[in-house]
N, C-alpha and C positions, 0 to 999 in steps of 0.2 A: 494841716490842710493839704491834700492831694492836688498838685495840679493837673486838672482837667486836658487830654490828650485827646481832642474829638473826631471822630467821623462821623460826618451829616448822610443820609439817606432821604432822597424824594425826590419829586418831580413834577408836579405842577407847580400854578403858581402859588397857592395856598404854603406849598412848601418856600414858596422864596422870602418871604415874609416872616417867616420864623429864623431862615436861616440868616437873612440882613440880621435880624434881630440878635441873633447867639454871636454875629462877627463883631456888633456893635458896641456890645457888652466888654469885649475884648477876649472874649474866649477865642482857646486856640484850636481850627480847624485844621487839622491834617490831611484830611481828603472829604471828597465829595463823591457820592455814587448816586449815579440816574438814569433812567432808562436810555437804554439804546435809540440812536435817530432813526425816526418812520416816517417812510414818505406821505405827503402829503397832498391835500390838493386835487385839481389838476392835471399839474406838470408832474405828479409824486416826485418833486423834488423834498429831497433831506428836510426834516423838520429838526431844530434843536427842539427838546424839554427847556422849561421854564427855570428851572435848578440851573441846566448848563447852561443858558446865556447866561445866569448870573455866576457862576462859576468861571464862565471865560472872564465876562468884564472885571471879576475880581482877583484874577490869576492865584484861583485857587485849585489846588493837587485834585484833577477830574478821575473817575475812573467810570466806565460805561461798560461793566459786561454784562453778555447775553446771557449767559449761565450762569450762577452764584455757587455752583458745587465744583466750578473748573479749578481743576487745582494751582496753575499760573494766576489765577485770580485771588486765591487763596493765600495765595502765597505772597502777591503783593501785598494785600491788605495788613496779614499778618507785618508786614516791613514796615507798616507805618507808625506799628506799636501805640494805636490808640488805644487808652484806658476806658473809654466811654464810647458808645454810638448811641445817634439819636435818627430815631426815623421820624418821617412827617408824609402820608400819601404817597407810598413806596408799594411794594409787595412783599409775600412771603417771602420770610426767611427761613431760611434749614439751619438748622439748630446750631450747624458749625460754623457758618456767621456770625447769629445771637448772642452766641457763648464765648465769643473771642476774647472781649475785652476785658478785665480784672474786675469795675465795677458795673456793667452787663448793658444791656443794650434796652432802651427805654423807649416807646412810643407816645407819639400826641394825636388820639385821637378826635374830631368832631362833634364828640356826643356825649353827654352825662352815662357813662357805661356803669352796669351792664347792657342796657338799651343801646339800640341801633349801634350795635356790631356791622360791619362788615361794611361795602365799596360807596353808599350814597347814605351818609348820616343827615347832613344839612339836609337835603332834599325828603328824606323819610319825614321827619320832625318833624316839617310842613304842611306834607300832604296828610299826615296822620291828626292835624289840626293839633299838636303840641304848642301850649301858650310858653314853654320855659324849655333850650336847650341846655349847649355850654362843652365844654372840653374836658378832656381828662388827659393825664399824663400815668403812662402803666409800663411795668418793664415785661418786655415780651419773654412768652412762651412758646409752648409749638401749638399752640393754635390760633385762631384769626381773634385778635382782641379779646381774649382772656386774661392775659396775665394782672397780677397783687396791681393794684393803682396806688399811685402816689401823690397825686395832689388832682381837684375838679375845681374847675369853675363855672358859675352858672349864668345866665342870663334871661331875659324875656323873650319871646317870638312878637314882633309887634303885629297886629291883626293884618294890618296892609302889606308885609313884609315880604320878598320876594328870595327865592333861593340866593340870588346873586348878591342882594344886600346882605343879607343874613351871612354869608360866605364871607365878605368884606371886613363885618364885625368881631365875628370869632378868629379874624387872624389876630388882631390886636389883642382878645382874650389870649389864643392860644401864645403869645409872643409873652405875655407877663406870666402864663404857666409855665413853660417852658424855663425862662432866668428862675425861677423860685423854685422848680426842681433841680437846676442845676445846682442853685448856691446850698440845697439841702446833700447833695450826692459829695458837692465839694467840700464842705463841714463833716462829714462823716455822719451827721443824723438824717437818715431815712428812715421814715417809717412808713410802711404798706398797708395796704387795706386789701382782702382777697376778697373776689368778685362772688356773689352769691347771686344764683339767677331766679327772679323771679318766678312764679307758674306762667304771667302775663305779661313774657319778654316778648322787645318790639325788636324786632331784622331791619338792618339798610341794606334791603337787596340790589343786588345789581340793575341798574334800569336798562330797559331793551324797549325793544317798539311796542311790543303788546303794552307792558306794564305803564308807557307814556301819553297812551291812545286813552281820549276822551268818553268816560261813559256816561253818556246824557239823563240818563234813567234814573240818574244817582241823586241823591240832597244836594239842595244850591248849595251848601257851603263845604259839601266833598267835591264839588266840582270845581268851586274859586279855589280848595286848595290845593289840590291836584295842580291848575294852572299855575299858582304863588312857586310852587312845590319842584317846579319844573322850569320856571323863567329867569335865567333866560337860557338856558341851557342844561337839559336836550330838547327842551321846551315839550307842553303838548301837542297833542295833535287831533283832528278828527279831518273826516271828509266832509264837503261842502256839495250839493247837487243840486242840481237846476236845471233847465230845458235840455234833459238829457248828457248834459255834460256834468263833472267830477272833480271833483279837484281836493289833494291832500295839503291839509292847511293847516298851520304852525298857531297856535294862539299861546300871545307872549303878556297880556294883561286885563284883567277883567273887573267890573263892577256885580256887585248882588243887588236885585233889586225885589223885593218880597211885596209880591202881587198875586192876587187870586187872577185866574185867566182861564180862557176855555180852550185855548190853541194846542194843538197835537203838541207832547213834547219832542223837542229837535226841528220846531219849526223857525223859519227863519227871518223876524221881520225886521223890516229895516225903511227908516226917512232917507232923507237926503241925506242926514249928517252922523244919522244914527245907527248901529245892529246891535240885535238882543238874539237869544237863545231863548225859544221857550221850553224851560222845566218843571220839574212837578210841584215845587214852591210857589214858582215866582219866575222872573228873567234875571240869563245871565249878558248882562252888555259888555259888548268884547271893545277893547280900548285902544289895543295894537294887536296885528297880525302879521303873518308870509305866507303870500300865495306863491305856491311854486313856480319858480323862475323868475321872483319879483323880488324885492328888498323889503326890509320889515317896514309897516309905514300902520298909521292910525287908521282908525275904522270910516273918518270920515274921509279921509285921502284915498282910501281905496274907494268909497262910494263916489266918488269924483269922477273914476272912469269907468266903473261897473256897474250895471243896474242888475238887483234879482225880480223875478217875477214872485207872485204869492206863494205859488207852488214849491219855492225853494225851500230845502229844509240842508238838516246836520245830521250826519250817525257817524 
């Protein structure tokens, strides 16, 4: 049995959760690598990653470079004489990285692969209405979430489920995938499975504003999951308009409600205590939102101090 000589790679929090998990184990860490601090905020004052606070509170061997080809970086790494690296929510790597360590450098990522490759798996899954995600463990290659896998776990999408819980769940999968590839790596028995792509492969593309932006026109239930898909963060979004005024508005949870109705769709009706969206189904009833420059608060806390007129609508 080879003792395992590790260096961790990531940087959110989804990564810290894996890493408690592989220290808790008793495995032995040698270093930590994760993104360089960016200002934030406001004040753009220095932000740590999620990885390095836990890396400080654990006084564990940190390394933050901006470049991964620098040869002083290289160099240290090389010093640490890890046998293994594990990435979790990192970036690319250049092959001289990858390639370092005796038995190679393995990823965990978000998603039942081949499917949703790439920077937002959790959230694709979602909005793509997928009833069954789950995780996979793969040793990297030089391209983005290709390489031979090594062990998957699977799980359900609950109907009501929201990117952020779903995110929560799958650490604790990905934290029992993780030990069970290690204690395989550490036994000398691996065995891989290489990735064949489907014709009807699904991308976790990158999200930006367009691809977050609410399209009304859509099926009630491309539209709740798009919202699930995205809450709570980067959340969706649509404009709000009314007696000539505008406003770009965060919606963070929703109801379906399947009703024939004759109201234009993206109109906007609302009680005292109530707002719904009208769409080509039915209404979507929004449950919490952010109006810009406000805190997120429920649909009837908002109607508490806003009234709309009929005229109001969404696009």
């Amino acid at each position: 049995m080879e003792k395992l000589r590790i260096i961790f790679m990531g940087t959110p929090e989804f990564a810290v959760g894996i890493l408690d998990s592989i220290i808790k184990n008793n495995y032995e860490v040698v270093g930590v690598i994760t993104a360089a601090d960016k200002p934030a905020g406001r004040g753009q004052k220095l932000k740590y990653s999620a990885v390095k606070e836990y890396a400080l509170e654990n006084n564990l061997n940190l390394l933050q470079p901006t470049n991964l080809k620098d040869q002083s970086f290289l160099e240290e790494l090389k010093s640490l004489n890890a046998n293994l690296q594990i990435v979790v929510a990192f970036r690319m790597l250049p092959k001289v990285v990858w390639d370092m360590p005796s038995l190679g450098t393995f990823n965990l990522h978000a998603s039942l692969l081949p499917n949703y490759r790439g920077a937002a798996p959790i959230n694709w899954a979602i909005i793509n209405g997928e009833t069954k995600t789950g995780v996979t463990t793969f040793f990297i290659d030089d391209k983005i979430d290709t390489g031979a896998m090594i062990l998957s776990a699977e799980t359900a999408i609950e109907p009501t489920e929201n990117a952020g819980q779903l995110h929560d769940r799958l650490i604790y999968i990905g934290c029992d995938t993780v030990i069970e590839t290690l204690k395989m790596i550490e036994s000398g028995n691996v065995t891989t499975t290489i990735q064949n792509d489907p014709s009807d492969i699904k991308t976790a593309y990158k999200l930006n504003k367009e691809n977050c932006k609410i399209d009304w026109s859509k099926s009630i239930s491309e539209i709740n999951n798009l919202i699930r898909g995205l809450s709570p963060y980067p959340a969706a979004w649509c404009f709000f308009s009314d007696k000539g005024e505008e406003w770009n508005v965060k919606i963070y949870e929703t109801k379906t409600v399947l009703e024939k109705h004759s109201h234009p769709t993206g109109s906007l009706i609302c009680t005292k205590k109530e707002m719904k969206i009208a769409v080509n189904d039915g209404y979507i009833q929004i449950v919490s939102l952010q109006f810009p420059g406000k805190k997120k608060m429920t649909a009837s806390e908002l109607l508490n101090g806003i009234t709309f007129s009929e005229e109001a609508k969404v696009y």
